[in-house]
N, C-alpha and C positions, 0 to 999 in steps of 0.2 A: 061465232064458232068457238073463239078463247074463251067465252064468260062461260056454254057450256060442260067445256071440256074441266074448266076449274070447278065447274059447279059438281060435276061426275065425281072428280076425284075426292072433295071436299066430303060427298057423299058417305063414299067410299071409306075414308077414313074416320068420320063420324062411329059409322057400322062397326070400322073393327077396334074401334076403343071400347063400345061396349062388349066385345068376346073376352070371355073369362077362361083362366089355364082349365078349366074344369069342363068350358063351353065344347074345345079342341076334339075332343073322342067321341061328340053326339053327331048322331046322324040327321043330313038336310036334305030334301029333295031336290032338285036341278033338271028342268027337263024331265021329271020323272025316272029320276036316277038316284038313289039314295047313294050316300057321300059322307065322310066325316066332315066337320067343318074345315078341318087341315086341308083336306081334297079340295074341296068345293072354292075354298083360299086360293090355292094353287090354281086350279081351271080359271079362276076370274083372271088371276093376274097373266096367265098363260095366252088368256083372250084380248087380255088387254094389250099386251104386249103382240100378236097380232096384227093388231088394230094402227099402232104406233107405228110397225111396218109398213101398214098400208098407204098412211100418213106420209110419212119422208118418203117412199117410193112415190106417189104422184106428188109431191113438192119438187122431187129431183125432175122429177118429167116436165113440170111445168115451168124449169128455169135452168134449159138447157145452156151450156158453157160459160155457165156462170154457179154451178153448183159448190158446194165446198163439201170434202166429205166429212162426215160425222165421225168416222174413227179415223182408221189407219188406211191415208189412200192405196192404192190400187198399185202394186209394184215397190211398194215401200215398206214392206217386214220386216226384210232383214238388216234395215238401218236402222227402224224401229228395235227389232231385237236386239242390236248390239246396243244403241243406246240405254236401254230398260238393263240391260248386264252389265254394263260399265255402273250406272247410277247403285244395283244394289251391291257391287263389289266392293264399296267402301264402307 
């Protein structure tokens, strides 16, 4: 599933090194939807990110009480906030 996943994104970035500042304002089909390529950008990564959701949401299910969270646990903002305000107060 890793070798996939690097292989998608490997892809992915192949693709958009060939897009040129000039490529940005043409129109792509998607589904049968024309799109500028900026849109059609945005939707992939939109889907992809998606996707990434889906991922850690059954990772967490399949490794109950043992999970760590990815951001900022659950009841923990406001120590988060003040610490993130103290650090850029100096």
């Amino acid at each position: 599933m890793l070798a996939d996943w690097e292989s998608g994104w490997t892809e992915l970035f192949t693709e958009l090194e060939r897009v040129r500042p000039e490529d940005l304002a043409r129109t792509v089909t998607v589904r049968h939807e024309p799109l500028t390529v900026v849109s059609a950008i945005n939707r992939q990564l939109s889907h992809a990110a998606m996707h990434v959701g889906q991922i850690v949401m059954l990772a967490r299910h399949a490794s109950p009480g043992t999970w760590k969270s990815l951001s900022i646990p659950r009841g923990q903002s406001a120590a988060f906030n003040r610490k993130m305000a103290e650090q850029f107060k100096k």
